[in-house]
N, CA, C and O of each residue as an XYZ file, in Angstrom:
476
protein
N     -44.057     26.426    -38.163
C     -42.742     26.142    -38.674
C     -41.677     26.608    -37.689
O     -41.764     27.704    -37.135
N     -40.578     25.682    -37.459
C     -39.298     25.794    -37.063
C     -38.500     27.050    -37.397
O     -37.801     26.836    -38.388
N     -38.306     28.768    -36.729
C     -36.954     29.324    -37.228
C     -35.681     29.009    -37.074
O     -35.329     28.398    -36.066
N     -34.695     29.411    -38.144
C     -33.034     28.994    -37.675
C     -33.189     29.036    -36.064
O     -32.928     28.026    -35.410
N     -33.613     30.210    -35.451
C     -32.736     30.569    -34.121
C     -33.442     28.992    -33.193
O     -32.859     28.451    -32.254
N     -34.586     28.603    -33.694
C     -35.180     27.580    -32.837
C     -34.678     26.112    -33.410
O     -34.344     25.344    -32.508
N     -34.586     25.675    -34.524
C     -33.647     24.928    -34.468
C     -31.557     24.810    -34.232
O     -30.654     23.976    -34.159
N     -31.713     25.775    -34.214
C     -30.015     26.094    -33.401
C     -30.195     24.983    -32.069
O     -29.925     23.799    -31.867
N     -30.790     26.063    -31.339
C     -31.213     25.565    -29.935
C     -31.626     24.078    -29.755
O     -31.264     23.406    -28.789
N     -32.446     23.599    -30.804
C     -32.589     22.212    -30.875
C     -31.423     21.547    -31.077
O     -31.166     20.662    -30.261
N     -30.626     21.755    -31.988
C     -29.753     20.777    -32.511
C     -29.068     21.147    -31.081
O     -29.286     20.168    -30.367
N     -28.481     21.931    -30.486
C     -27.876     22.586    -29.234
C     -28.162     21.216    -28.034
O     -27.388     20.539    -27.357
N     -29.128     21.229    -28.133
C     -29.591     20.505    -26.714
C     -29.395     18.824    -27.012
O     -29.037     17.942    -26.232
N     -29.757     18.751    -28.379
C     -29.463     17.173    -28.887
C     -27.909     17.060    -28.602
O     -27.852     16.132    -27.795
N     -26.826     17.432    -28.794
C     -25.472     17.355    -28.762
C     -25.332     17.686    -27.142
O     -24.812     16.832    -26.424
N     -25.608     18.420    -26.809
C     -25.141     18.201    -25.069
C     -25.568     17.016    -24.621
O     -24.651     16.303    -24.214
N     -27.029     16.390    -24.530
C     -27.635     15.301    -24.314
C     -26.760     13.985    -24.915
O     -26.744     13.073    -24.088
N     -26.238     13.762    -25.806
C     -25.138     13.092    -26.764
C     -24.029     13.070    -25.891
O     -23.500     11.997    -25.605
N     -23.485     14.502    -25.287
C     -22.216     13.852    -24.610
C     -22.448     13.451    -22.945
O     -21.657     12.779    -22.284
N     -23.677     14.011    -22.470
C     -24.016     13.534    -21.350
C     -24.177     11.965    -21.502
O     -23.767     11.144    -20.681
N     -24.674     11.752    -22.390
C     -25.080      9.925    -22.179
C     -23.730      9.133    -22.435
O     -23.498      8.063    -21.873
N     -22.958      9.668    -23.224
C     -21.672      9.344    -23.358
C     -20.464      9.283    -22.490
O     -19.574      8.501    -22.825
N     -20.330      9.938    -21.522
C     -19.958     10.276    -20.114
C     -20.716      9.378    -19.194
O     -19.919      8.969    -18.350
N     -21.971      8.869    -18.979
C     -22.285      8.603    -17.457
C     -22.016      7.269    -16.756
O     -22.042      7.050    -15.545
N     -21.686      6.206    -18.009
C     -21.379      4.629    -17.494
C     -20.073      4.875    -17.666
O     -19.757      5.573    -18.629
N     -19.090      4.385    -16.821
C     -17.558      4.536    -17.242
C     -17.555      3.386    -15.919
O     -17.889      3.571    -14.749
N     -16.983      1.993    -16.670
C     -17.005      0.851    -15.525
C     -15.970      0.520    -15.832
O     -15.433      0.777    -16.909
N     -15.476     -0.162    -14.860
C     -13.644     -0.703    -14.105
C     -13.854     -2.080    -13.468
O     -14.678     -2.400    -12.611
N     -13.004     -2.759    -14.024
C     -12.505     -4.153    -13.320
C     -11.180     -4.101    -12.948
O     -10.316     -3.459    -13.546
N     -10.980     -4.912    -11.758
C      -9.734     -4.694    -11.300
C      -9.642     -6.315    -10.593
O     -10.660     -6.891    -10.208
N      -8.451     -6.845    -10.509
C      -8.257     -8.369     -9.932
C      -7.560     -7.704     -8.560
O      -7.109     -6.559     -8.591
N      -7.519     -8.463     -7.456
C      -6.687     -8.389     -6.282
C      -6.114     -9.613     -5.866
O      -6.475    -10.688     -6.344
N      -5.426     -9.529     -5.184
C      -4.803    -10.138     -3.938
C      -4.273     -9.435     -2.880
O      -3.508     -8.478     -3.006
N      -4.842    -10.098     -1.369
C      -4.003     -9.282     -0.445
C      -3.187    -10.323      0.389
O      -3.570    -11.485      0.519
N      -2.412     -9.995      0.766
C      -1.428    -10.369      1.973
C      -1.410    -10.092      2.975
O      -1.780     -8.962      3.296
N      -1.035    -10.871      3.771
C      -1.000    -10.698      5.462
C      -1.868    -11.546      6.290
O      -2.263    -12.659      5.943
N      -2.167    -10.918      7.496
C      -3.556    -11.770      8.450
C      -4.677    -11.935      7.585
O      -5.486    -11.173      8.114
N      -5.228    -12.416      6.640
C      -6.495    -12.285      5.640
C      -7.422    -13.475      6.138
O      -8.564    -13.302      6.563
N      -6.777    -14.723      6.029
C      -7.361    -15.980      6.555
C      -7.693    -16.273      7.842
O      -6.760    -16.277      8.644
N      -8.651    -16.488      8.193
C      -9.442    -16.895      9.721
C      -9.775    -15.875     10.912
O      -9.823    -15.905     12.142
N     -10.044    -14.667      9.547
C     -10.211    -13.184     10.824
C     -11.771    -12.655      9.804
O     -12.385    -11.595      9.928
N     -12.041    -13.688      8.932
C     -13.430    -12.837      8.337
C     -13.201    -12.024      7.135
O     -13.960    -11.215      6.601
N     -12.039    -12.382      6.814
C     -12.131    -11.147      6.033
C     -12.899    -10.897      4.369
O     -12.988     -9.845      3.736
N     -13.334    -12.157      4.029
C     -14.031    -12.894      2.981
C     -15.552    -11.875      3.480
O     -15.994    -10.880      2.905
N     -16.028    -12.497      4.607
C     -17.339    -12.277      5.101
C     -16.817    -10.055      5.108
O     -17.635     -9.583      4.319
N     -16.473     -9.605      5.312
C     -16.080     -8.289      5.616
C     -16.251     -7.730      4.213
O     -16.834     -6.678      3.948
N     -15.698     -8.525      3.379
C     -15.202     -7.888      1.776
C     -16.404     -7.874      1.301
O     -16.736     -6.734      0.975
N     -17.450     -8.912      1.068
C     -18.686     -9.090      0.583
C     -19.067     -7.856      1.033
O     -18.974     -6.808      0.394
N     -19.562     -8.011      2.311
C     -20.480     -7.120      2.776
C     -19.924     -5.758      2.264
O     -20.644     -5.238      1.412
N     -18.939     -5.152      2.556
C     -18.320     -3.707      2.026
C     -18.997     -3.797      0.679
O     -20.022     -3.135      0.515
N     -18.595     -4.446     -0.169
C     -18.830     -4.482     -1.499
C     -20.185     -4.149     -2.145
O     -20.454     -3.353     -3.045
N     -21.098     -5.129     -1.309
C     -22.393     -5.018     -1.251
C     -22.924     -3.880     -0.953
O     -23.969     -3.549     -1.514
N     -22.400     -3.167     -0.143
C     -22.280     -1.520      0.718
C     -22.352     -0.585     -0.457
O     -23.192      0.292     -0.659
N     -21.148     -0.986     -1.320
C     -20.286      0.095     -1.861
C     -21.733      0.080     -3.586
O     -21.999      0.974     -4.390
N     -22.196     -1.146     -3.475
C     -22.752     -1.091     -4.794
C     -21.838     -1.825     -5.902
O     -22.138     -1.613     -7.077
N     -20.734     -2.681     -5.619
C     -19.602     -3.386     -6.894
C     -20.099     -4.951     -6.622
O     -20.430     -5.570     -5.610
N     -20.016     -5.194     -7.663
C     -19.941     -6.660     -8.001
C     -18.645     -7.353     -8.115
O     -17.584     -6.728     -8.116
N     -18.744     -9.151     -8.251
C     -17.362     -9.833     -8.377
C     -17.210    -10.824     -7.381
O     -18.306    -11.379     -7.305
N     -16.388    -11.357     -6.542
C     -16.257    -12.118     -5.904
C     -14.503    -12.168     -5.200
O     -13.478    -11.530     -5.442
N     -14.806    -13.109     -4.391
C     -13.799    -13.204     -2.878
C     -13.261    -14.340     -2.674
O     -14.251    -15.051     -2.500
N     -12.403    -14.967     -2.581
C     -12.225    -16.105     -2.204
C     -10.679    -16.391     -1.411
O      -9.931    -15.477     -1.756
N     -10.139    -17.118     -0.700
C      -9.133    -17.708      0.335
C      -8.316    -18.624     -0.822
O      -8.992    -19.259     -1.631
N      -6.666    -18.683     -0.886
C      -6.268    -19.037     -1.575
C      -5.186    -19.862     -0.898
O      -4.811    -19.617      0.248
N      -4.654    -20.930     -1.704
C      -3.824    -21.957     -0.932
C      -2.223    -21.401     -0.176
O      -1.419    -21.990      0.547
N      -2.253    -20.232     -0.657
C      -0.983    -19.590     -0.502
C      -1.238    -18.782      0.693
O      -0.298    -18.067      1.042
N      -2.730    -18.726      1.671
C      -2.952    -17.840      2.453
C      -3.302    -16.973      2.529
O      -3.941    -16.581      3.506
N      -2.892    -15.948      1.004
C      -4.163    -14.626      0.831
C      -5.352    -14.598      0.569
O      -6.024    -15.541      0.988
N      -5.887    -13.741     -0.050
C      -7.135    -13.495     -0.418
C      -7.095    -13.039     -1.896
O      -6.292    -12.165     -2.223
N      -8.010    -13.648     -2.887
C      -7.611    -12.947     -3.958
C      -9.389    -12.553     -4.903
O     -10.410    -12.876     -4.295
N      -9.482    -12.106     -5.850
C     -10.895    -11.754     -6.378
C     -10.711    -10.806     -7.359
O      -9.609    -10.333     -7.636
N     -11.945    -10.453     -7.997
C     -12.159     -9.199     -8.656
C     -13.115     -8.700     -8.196
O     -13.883     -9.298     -7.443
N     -13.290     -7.143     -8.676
C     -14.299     -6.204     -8.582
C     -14.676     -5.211     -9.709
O     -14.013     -4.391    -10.344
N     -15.985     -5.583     -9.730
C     -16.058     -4.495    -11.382
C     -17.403     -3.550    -10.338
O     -17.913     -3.794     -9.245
N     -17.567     -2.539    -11.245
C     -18.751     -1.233    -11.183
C     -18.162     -0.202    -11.633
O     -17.231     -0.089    -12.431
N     -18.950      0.775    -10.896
C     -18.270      2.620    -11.604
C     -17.043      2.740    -11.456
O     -16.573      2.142    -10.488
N     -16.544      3.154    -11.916
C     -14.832      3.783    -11.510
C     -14.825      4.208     -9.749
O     -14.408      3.691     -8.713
N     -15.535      5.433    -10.140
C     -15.168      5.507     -8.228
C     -15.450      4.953     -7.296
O     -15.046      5.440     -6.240
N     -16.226      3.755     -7.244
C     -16.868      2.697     -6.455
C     -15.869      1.617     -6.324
O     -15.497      1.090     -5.276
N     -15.411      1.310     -7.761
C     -14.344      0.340     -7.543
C     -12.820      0.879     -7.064
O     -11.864      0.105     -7.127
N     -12.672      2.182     -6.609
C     -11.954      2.784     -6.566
C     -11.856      2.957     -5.050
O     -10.772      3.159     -4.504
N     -12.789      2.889     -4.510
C     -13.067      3.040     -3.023
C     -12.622      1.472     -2.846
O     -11.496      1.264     -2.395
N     -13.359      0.498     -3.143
C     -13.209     -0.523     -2.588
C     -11.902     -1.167     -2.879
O     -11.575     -2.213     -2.319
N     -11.018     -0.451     -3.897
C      -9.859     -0.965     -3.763
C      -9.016     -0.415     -2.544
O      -8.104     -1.081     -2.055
N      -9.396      0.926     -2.050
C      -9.013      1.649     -1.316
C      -9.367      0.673      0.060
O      -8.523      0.197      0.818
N     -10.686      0.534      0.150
C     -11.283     -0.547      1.428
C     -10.255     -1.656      1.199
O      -9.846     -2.265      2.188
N      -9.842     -1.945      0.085
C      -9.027     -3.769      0.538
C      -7.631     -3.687      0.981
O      -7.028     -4.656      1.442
N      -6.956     -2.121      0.788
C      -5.286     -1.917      0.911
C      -5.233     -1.400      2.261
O      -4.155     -1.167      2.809
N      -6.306     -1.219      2.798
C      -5.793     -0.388      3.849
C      -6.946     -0.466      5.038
O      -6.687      0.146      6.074
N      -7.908     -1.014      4.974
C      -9.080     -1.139      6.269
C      -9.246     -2.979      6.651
O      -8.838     -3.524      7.676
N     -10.234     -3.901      5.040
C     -10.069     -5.062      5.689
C     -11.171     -5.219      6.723
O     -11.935     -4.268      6.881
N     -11.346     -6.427      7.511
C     -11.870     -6.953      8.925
C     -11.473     -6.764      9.675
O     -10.249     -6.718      9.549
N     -11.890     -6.540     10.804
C     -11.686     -5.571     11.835
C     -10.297     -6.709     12.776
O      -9.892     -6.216     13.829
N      -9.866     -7.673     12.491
C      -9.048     -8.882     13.253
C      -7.632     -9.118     12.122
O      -6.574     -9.726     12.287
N      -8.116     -8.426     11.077
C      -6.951     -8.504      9.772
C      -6.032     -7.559      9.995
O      -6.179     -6.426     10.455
N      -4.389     -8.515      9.375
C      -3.535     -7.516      9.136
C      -3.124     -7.066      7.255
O      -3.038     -8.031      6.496
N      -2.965     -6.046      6.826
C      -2.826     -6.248      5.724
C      -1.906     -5.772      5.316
O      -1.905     -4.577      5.023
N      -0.798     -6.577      5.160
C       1.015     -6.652      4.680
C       1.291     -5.773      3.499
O       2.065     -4.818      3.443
N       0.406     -6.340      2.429
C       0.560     -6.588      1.125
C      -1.131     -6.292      0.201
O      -2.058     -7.056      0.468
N      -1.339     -5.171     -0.819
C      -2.814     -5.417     -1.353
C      -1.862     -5.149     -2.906
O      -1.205     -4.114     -3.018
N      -1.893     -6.439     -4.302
C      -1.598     -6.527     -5.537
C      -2.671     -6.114     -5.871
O      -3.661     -6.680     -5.407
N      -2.825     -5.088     -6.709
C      -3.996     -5.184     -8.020
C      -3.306     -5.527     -9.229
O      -2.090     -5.462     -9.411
N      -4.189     -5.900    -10.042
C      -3.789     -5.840    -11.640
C      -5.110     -6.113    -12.245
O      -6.267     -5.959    -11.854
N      -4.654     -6.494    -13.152
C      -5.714     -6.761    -15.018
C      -6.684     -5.231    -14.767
O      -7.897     -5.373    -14.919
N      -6.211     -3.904    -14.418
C      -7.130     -3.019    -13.975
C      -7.567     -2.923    -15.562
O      -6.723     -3.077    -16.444
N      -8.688     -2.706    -15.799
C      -9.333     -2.017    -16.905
C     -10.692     -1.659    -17.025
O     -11.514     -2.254    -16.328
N     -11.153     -0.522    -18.027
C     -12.265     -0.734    -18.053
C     -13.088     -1.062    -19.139
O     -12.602     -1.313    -20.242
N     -14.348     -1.084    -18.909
C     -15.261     -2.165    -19.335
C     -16.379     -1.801    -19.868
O     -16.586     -0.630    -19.550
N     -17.444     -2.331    -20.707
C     -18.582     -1.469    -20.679
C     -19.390     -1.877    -20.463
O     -20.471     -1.466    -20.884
N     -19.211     -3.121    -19.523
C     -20.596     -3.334    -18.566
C     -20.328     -4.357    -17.619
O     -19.479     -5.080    -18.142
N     -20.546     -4.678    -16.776
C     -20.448     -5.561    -15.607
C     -20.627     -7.065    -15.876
O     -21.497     -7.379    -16.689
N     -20.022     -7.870    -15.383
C     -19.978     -9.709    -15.953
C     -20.646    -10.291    -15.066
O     -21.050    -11.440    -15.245
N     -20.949     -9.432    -13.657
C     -21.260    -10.422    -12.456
C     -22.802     -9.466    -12.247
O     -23.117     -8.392    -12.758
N     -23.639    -10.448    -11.188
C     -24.650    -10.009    -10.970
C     -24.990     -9.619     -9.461
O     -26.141     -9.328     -9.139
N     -23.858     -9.629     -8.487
C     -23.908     -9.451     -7.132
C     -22.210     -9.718     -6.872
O     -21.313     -9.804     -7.711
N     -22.152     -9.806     -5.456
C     -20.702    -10.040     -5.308
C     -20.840    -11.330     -4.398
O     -21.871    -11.459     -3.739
N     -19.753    -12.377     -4.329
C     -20.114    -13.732     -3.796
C     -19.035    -13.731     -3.460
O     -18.143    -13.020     -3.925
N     -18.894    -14.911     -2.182
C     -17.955    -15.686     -2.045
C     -17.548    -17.047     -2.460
O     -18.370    -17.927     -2.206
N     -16.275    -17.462     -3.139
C     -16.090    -18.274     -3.613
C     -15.271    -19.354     -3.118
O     -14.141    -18.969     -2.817
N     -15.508    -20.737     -2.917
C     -14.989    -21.637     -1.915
C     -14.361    -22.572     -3.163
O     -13.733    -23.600     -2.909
């Protein structure tokens, strides 16, 4: 048989375990657009690959207006980096004027199954 002091400890470990699992997925979508040199320096082919790097899903694509625009979903700090990668690094031939985010939110699970480029 179970004493109080040993089920304490049980119920103890069930409730930490409870908020650990509750804590460990915390996922983020975020839309972009960037501005500037984006078109005909790679920067589609650059973004994938980072992305792919970073572990985020979503997609890339060239827009009639000249930027670049997409989303990115995964962990918070993953998508957090790679928003960081799109405002300020880019392809190595890119200039980047301008990086919009919006629709940031999060999510509780991912929509995409890799990250693509979209034509």
């Amino acid at each position: 048989m179970c004493s109080a002091a040993k089920l304490t400890i049980c119920f103890g470990l069930l409730l930490i375990m409870s908020k650990v699992g509750s804590v460990a997925a915390r996922f983020k979508s975020i839309d972009y657009e960037i501005s500037g040199r984006v078109q005909g320096v790679c920067f589609r082919m650059y973004t994938e690959d980072q992305a792919r790097k970073l572990g985020v899903v979503g997609w890339v694509r060239n827009t009639r207006r000249g930027t670049v625009e997409g989303q990115v979903q995964g962990k918070e700090e993953l998508v957090n980096s790679m928003k960081n990668w799109l405002s300020k690094v880019g392809s190595p031939s890119s200039r980047i004027d301008r990086a919009h985010f919006s629709n940031e939110k999060e999510i509780s699970k991912v929509e995409f199954s890799n990250f693509t480029t979209r034509y």
